[in-house]
N, C-alpha and C positions, 0 to 999 in steps of 0.2 A: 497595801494596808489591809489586817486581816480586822474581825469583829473587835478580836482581844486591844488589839491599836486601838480601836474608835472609843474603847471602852478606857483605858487610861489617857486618853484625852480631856475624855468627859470629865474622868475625874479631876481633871487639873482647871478643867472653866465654870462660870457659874449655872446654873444649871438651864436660866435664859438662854444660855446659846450654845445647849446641844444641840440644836434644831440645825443649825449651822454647818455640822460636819456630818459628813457621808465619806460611802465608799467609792472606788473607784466605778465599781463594778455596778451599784447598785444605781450612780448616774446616768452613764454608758449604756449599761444594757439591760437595766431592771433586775437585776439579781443581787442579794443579800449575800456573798459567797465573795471572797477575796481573792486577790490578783494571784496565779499560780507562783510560786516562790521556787527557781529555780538553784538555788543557792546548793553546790555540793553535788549535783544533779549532772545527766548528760549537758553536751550542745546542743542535741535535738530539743530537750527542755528551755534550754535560753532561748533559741528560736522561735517555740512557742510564744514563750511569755514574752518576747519583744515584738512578736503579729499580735498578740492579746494588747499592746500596752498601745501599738499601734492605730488599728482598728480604733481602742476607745478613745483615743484623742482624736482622732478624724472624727467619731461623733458626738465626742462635748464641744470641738468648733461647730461643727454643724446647730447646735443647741443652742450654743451659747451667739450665735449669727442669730437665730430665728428671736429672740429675745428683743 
């Protein structure tokens, strides 16, 4: 999900629970910058982006364990 995502989300809930939704990225690994979109692109790109997607789910369990 890029900024543009989070941004018509928003606009679709009341505005009490923008607080609610985040990025992938900006969970993960503290950055405001959306998950690379390999779409159209190399394999070496899908490979990326599936170590990137990887990576930050091994540490939102980790986050969400310490919770």
């Amino acid at each position: 999900m890029e900024h543009f995502h989070l941004v018509e989300i928003q606009k679709r809930l009341p505005y009490a629970n923008w607080r609610r939704i985040h990025l992938f990225n900006e969970i993960c690994f503290g950055e405001k910058t959306g998950v690379p979109d390999p779409s159209g692109d190399t394999g070496y790109m899908y490979a990326h982006t599936l170590r990137h997607l990887e990576e930050g789910c091994v540490i939102l369990v980790q986050k969400i364990s310490k919770m």
